[in-house]
C-alpha positions as CSV (number, residue, x, y, z in Angstrom):
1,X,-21.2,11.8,3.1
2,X,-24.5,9.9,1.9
3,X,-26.2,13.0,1.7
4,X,-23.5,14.6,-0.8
5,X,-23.6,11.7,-2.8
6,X,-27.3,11.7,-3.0
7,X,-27.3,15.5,-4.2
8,X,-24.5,14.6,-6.7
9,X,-26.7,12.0,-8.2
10,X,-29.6,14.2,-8.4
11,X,-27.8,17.0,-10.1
12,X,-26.7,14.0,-12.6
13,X,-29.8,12.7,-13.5
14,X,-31.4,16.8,-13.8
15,X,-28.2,17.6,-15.9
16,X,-29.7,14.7,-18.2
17,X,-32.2,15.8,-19.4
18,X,-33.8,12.6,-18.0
19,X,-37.0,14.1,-16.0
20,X,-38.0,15.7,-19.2
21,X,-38.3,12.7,-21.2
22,X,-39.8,10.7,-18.0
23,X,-43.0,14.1,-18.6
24,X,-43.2,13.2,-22.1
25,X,-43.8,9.9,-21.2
26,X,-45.7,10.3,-18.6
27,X,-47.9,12.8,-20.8
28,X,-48.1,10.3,-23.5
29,X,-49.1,7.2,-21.7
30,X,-52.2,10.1,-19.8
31,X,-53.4,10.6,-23.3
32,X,-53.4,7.3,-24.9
33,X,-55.2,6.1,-21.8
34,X,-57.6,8.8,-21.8
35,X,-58.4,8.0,-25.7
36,X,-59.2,4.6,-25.0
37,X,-60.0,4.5,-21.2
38,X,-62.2,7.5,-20.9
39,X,-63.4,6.9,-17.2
40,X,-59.9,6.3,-16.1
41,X,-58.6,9.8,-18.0
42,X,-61.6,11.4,-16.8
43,X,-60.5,10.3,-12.8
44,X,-57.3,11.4,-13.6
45,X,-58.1,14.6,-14.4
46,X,-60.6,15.6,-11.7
47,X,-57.6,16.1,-9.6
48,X,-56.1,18.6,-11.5
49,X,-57.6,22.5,-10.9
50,X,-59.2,24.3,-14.0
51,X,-59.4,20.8,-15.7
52,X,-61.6,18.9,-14.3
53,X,-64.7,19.7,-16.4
54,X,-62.8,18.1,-19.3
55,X,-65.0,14.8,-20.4
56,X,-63.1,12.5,-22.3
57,X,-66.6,10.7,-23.0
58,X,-67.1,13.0,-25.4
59,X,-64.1,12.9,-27.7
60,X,-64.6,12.1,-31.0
61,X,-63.3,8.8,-32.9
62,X,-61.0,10.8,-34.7
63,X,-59.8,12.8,-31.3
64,X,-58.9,10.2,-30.0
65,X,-57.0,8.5,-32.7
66,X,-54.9,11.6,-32.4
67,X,-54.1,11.2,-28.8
68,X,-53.2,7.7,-29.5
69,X,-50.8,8.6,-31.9
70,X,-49.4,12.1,-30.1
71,X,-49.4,9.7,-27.0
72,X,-47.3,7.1,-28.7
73,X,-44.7,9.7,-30.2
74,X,-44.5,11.3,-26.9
75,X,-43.9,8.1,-25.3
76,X,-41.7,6.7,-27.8
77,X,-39.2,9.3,-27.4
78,X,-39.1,10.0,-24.0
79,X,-38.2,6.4,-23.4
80,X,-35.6,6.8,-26.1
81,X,-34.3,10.2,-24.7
82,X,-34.1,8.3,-21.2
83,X,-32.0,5.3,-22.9
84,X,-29.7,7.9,-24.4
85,X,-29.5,10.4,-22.0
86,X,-25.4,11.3,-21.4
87,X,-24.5,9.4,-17.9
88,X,-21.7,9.9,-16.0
89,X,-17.9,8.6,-16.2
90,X,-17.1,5.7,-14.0
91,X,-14.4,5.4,-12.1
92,X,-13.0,2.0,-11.8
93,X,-9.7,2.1,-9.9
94,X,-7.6,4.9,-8.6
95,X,-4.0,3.0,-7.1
96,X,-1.1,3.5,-6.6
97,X,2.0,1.0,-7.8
98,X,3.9,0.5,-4.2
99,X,2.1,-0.4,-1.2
100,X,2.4,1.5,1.8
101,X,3.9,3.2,3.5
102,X,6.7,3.9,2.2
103,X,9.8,6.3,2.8
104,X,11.2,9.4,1.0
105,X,12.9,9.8,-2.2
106,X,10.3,7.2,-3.4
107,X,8.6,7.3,-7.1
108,X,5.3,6.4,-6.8
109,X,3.3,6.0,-9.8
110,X,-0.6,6.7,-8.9
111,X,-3.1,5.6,-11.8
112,X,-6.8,6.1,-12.5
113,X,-8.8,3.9,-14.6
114,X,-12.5,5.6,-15.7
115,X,-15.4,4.4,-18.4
116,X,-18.2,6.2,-19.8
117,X,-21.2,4.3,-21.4
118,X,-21.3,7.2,-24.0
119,X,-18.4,6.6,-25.3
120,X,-17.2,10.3,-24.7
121,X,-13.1,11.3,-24.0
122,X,-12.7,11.7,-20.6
123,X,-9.9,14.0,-19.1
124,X,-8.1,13.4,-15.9
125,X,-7.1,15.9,-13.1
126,X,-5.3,14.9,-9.5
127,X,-5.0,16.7,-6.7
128,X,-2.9,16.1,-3.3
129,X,-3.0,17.4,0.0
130,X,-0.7,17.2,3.1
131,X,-0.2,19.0,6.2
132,X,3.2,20.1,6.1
133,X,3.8,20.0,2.1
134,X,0.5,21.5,0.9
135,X,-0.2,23.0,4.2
136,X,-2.9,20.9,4.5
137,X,-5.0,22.2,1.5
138,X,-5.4,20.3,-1.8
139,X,-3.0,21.4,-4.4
140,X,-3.5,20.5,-8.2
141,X,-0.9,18.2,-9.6
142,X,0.4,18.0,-12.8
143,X,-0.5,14.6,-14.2
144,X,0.1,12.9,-17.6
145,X,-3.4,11.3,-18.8
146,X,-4.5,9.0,-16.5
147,X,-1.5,8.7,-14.6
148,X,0.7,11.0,-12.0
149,X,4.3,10.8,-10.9
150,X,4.9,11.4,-7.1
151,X,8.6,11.9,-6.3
152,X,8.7,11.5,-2.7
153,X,10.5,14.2,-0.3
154,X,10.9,14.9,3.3
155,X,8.3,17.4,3.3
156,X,5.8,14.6,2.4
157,X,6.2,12.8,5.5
158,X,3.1,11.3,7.2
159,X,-0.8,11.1,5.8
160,X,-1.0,12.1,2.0
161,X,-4.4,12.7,0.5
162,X,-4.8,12.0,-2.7
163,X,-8.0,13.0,-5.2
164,X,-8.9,12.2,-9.1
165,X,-11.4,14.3,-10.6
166,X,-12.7,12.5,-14.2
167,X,-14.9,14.7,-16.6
168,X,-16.5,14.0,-20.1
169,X,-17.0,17.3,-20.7
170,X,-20.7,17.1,-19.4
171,X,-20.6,15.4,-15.8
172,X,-17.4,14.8,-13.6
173,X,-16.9,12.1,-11.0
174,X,-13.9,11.8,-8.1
175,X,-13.0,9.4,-6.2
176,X,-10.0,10.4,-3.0
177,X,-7.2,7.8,-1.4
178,X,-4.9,8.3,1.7
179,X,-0.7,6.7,1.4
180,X,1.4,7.2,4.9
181,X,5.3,8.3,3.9
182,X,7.3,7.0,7.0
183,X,10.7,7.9,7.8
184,X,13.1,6.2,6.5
185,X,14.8,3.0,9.3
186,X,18.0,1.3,8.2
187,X,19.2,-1.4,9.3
188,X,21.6,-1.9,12.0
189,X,25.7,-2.0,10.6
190,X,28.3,-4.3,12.7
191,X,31.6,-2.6,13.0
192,X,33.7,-5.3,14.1
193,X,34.0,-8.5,16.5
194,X,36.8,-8.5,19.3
195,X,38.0,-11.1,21.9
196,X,38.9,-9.8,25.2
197,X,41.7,-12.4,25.8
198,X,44.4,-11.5,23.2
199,X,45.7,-14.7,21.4
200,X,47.2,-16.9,21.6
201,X,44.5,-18.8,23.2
202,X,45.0,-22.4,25.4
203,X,43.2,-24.8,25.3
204,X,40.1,-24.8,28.0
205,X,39.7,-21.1,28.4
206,X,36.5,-19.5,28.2
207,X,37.0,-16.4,25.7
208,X,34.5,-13.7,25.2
209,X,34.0,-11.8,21.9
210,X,32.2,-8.7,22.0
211,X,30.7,-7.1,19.3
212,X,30.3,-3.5,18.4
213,X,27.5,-2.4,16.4
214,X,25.3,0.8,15.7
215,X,21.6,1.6,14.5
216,X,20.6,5.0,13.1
217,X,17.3,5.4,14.9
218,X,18.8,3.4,17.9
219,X,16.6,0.8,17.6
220,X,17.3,-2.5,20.1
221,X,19.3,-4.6,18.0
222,X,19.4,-8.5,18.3
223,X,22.5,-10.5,17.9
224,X,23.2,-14.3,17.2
225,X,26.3,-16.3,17.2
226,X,28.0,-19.3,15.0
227,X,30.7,-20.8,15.4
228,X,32.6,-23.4,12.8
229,X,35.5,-25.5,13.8
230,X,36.8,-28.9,14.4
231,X,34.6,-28.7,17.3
232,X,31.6,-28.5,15.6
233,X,32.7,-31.2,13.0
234,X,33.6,-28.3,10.3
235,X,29.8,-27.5,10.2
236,X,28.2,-24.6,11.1
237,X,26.7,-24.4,14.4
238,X,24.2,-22.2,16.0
239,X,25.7,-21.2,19.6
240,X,22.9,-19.0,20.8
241,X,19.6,-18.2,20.0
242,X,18.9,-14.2,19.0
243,X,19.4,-12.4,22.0
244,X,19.6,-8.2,23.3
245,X,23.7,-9.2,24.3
246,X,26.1,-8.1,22.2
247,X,28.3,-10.9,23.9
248,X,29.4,-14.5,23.5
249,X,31.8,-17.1,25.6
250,X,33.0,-19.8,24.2
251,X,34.0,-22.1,26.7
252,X,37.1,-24.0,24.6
253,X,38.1,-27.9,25.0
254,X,41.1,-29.6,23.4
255,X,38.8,-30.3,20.6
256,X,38.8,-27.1,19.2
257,X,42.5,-27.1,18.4
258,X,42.6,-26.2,15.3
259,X,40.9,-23.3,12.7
260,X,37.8,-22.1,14.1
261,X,35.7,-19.5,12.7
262,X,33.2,-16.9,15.2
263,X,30.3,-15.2,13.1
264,X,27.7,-12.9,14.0
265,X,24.5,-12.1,13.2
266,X,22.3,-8.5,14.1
267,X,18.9,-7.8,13.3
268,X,16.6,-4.7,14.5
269,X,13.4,-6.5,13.8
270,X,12.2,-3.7,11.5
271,X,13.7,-5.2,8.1
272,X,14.4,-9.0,8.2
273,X,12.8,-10.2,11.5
274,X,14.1,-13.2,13.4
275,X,13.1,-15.5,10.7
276,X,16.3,-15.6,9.0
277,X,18.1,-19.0,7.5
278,X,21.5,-17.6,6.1
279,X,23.5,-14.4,6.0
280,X,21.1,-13.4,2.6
281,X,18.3,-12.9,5.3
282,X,20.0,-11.0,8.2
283,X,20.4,-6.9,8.2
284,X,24.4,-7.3,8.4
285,X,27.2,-10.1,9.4
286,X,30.7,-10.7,10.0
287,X,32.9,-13.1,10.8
288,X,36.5,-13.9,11.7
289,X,38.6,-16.8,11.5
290,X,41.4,-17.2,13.8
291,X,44.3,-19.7,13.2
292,X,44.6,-21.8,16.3
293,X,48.6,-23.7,17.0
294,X,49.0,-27.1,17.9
295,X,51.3,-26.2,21.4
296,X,52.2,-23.2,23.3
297,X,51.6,-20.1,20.8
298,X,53.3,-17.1,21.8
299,X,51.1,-14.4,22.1
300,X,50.6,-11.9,19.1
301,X,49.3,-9.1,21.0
302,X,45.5,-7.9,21.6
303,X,45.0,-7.2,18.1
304,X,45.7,-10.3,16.3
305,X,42.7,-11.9,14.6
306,X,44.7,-15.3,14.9
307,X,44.0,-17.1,17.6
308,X,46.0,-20.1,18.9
309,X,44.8,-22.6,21.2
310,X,47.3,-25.2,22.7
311,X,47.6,-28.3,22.9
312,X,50.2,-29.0,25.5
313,X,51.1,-31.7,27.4
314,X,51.9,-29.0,29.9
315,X,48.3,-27.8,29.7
316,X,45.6,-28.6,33.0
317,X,42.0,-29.0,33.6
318,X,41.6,-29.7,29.7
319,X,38.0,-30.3,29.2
């Protein structure tokens, strides 16, 4: 890679024009010393084959008053061709507006950001390549300016490769970037929360809800349960930590007579994590409030969402 960069450089500074001017004033600075210096221009020359005899001892006043000058012209604009010589485009950024990864049916806006010191308009070409899109060759893209428009799709799945190429006409610079498209994950959906004890409920039973839920890409869901109630003082309270069960027992007392309200909480741990603080923050919720009878309910059947727990003289081992 170093060594490509290195050969791109050289190519830029021969496309210059640049080692031409650096002869000139190489040539002008040998003859201006060589007018006034004679010895030194006299060394320098020995070296060279078929010149060597020339004596610079022997230059006339005049002579040498024109090498200083054709020296100084020579010298003058080489340094000025080197100042002015075209450079390069720069390219400053090349990103892209989402960070990844990120999943199909994405937009994703990629922008490139270039200068050139010569003030010359630059054009912008990209390029992407993928192995099962492209077929793992780079493909040119049609781009607006500096910017392109990449509509996700299912083909684009996995490592994208990316490429800019700026030109000013003269000299053309690129610079490449990878972005991973994952498959999509959704969250985890609960379809419902059921006790297996139909109601009415009395007073001191333990009572399990069960809930049902599904994830798409089966991913191990997490659950956590609330409960709300005059047990818990009409405040929300957390009756188990998140857990792999899809279970709860509430173990009733005669203080829960009354309306009392089960919720549920599920997470997959690939969208909200277990960091939540309110339903805002969880991947899905639900919840069911049960009316519960002061006395000896009769039951409603296994499908009643109201609940009844007694309150009976007639009722044993309350806790």
């Amino acid at each position: 890679m170093v060594l490509f960069e290195g050969l791109y450089e050289l190519s830029d500074f021969l496309l210059s024009g640049k080692p031409l001017c650096a002869i000139l004033v190489l040539i002008g600075a040998f003859s201006i010393v060589s007018a006034l210096i004679p010895p030194v221009g006299n060394a320098i020359i020995s070296i060279i084959p078929k010149l060597g005899k020339i004596d610079f001892n022997s230059v006339s006043k005049n002579q040498k008053i024109v090498m200083c000058v054709i020296g100084a012209v020579f010298v003058a604009g080489g340094i000025y061709g080197i100042l002015t010589a075209p450079v390069p485009p720069e390219i400053e950024s090349f990103i892209a507006d989402k960070e990844q990864p990120q999943g199909i049916k994405t937009e994703i806006i990629w922008t490139a950001t270039a200068f050139d010191k010569n003030g010359d308009p630059l054009t912008y070409k990209f390029y992407r390549m993928n192995n099962y899109s492209t077929g793992g060759r780079y493909i040119s893209l049609t781009n607006k300016g500096n910017t392109y428009i990449w509509n996700v799709t299912p083909a684009d799945l996995h490592r994208n490769f990316f490429r800019v190429n700026v030109t000013d006409g003269k000299f053309e610079r690129s610079e490449e970037k990878t972005f991973d498209i994952n498959e999509p994950n959704y969250p985890p959906k609960i379809d419902e929360i059921r006790p297996r004890v139909a109601s009415p409920w009395q007073a001191g039973k333990n009572i399990t809800f069960d809930v049902k839920a599904h994830d798409k890409e089966n991913d191990k869901m997490f659950y956590k349960f609330w409960l709300i109630g005059p047990g818990t003082g009409d405040d929300w309270s957390e009756v188990t930590d998140w857990m792999e069960t899809n279970h709860w027992t509430w173990q009733t007392s005669r203080k829960d007579v009354g309306n009392s309200t089960i919720k549920v909480w599920v997470i997959d741990n690939f969208h909200q994590g277990q960091n939540a603080r309110d339903d805002n923050l969880v991947d899905d919720y639900k919840d069911i409030t049960y009316e519960i009878l002061n006395g000896i309910p009769v039951s409603r059947g296994n499908d009643s969402k109201n609940i009844s727990i007694s309150n009976s003289s007639n009722v044993s081992n309350i806790l």
